[in-house]
C-alpha positions, 0 to 999 in steps of 0.5 A, a space after each residue: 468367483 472368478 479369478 482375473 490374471 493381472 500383467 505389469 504394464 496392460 491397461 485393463 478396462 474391467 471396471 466399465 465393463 463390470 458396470 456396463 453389465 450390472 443392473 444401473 437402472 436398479 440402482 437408480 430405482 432404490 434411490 427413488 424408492 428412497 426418495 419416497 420413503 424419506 418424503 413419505 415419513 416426513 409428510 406422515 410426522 406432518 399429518 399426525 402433528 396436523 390431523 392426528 391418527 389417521 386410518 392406515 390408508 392415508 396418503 403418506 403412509 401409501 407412500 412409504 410403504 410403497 417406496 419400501 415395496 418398490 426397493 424390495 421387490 425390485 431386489 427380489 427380482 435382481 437376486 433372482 436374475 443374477 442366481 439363475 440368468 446373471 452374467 459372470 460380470 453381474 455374479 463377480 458383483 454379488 454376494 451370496 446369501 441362501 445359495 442365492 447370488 445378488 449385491 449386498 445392497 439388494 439383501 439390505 433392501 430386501 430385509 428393509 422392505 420385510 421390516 417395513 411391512 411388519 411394522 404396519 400390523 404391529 403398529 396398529 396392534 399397538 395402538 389398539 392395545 395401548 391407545 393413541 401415542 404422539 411419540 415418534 419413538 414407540 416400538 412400533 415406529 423403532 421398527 419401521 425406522 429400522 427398516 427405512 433406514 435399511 432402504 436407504 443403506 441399500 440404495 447408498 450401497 448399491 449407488 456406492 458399488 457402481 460409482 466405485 466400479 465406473 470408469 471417468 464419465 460414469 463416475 461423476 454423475 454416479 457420485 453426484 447420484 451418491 450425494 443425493 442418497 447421502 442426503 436422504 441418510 442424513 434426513 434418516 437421522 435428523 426425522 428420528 431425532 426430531 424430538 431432541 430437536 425442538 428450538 427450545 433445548 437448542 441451547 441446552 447439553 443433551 441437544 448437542 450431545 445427540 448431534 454429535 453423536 450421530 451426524 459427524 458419523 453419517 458425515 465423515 462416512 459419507 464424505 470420505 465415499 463419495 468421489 466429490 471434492 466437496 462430498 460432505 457439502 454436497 450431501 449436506 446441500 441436499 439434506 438441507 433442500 429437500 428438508 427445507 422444500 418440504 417445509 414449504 410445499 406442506 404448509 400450502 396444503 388444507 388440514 383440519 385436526 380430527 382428534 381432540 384434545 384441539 387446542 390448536 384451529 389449525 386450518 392448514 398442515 403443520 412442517 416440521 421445523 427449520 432443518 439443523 444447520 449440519 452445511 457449516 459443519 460439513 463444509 468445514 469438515 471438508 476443508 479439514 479433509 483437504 488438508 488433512 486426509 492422507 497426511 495424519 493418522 485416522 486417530 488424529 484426523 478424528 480429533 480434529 475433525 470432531 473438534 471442527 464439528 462441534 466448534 463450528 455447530 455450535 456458531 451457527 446453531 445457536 445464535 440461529 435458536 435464539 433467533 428461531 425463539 426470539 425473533 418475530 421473523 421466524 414465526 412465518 412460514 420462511 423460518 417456520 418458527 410457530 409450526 404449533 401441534 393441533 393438541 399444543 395446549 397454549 401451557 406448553 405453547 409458552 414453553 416454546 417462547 423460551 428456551 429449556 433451563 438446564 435440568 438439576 444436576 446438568 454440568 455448567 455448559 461449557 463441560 456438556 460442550 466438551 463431553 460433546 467434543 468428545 462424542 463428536 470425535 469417537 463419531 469422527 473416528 468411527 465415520 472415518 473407518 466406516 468410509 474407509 471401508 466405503 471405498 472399497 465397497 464394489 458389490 
């Protein structure tokens, strides 16, 4: 690597011209390979909930994989070029990895694209071995989540090491282009959890429990990298369109279930449900930060921060469940409240009129909110480090 000689009082222009010479079009290439995937899985969790399993070769499928083919071998191609034709600019941007030299984001992108296209045989062995399943968490699945999930991180790693290495004009659509991918990681994490996120536990400790283990993570990571004064907003504003226009588009499509038991005519595809209200948070998330980031220590910033998340959650999402459960409003296509499954039997249908009881045993709610209070601040904490570490990310 190359080693650049500082002197006190010289303006150097190093970081434009690092930009200038790494692959930007890469970048922008793995978000919308990201985009795809993301779009993708959303589309196949609303075919299996409409049509049932399918042959491998259904659109949304075709979608995912390629998205996870366009971020790998564009990668390849990047690592290659950077190893053999790279320039000294693009090699100082890069890590090594087998001899080979490229950015960190390319080698996540690389094993995320592997990961992808093992699940697809694995998947169907499993089926043809253990039948049919309506889980999204099988072993399987848990394999192709990782690798999305390793898509997405490459494509936030790389859009990451350009907004940190551009200069001023660069650096405000970069970050912009960042919050955008920030969006897509948080869809990331809100589809793996779809199954603890049903209207009807919405009023119960588990479903906040695994809020506030994940999100203020993603958030506070997030938010502490992206060069927006209003970062977490941001990708949280995002997270919410793209989830909330596809709730909209899908619906306007034909289906017809093709697996029995139907207990559900459907005649047109079923979306996933309205998205978590994870904006009010973030906005105040955000607030916190600019008063707070640089004044007090990481520990207590955590704290705060994880008390904010859960205290402010909570006043939104659960009024918002009883109005999903309760309300005859929301069972339009607007709110989307009676997005029933083909193989919903009306047994089951009832016990979405309703929220969940508590389980035998489960502590008063107010005590699982508290344990989520605590859950939220470790997140915070660990976010907080994680986005420190974001900032300095330049290859």
């Amino acid at each position: 690597m190359t080693t650049l000689a500082f002197e006190p009082g010289k303006t150097y222009s190093a970081a434009a011209t690092v930009v200038r010479g790494a692959s930007l079009w890469h970048a922008y290439t793995v978000v919308f390979a990201a985009a795809c995937v993301m779009i993708g899985v959303y589309w196949d969790i609303s075919w299996h909930m409409s049509i049932g399993r399918d042959t491998f070769w259904t659109p949304a499928h075709l979608l995912i994989q390629a998205g996870g083919l366009i971020a790998g071998i564009t990668s390849g191609y990047v690592a290659l070029r950077t190893t053999f034709r790279g320039t000294d600019e693009e090699r100082n941007a890069a890590v090594s990895f087998w001899g080979f030299r490229a950015p960190l984001g390319v080698w996540i992108c690389v094993w995320g694209c592997g990961a992808m296209l093992t699940s697809a045989p694995f998947d169907n062995w499993w089926h043809n071995a253990y039948g049919l399943d309506v889980r999204i968490i099988s072993p399987p699945h848990v394999v192709l989540a990782v690798g999305i999930f390793s898509i997405v991180i490459g494509a936030l790693l790389l859009t990451l090491a350009q907004q940190n290495r551009a200069n001023d004009d660069q650096r405000r659509r970069l970050a912009w282009v960042l919050a955008a991918t920030s969006g897509f990681f948080l869809m990331n994490y809100a589809l793996f959890l779809t199954e603890y996120s049903e209207k009807q536990r919405m009023h119960g400790a588990l479903f906040y429990q695994i809020v506030a283990a994940a999100f203020p993570f993603a958030l506070t990571s997030v938010a502490r990298a992206i060069k927006l004064r209003w970062s977490a907003t941001a990708a949280a504003s995002f997270f919410t369109g793209i989830m909330l226009v596809e709730m909209w588009i899908i619906q306007l499509f034909p289906a017809t279930p093709k697996l029995g038991p139907i207990y559900q005519h459907l005649t047109h595809m079923t979306a996933l449900s309205f998205p978590l209200l994870i904006i009010v948070p973030a906005v105040a998330m955000d607030l916190v930060l600019h008063r707070l980031d640089g004044r007090v220590n990481t520990a207590v910033l955590a704290v705060v921060i994880g008390v904010v998340f859960v205290a402010t959650f909570v006043a939104a999402q659960w009024p918002f469940a009883t109005f999903l459960v309760e309300n005859p409003i929301a069972r339009g296509s607007l709110f989307n409240a009676d997005n029933y499954v083909y193989w919903m039997s009306p047994a089951y249908e009832a016990t979405t009129r309703r929220f969940l009881p508590p389980a035998p045993g489960d502590p008063p709610i107010a005590v699982s909110l508290l344990i989520a209070t605590a859950i939220a601040i470790v997140s915070s904490g660990l976010g907080l480090q994680r986005g420190e570490w974001m900032r300095k990310v330049r290859r």
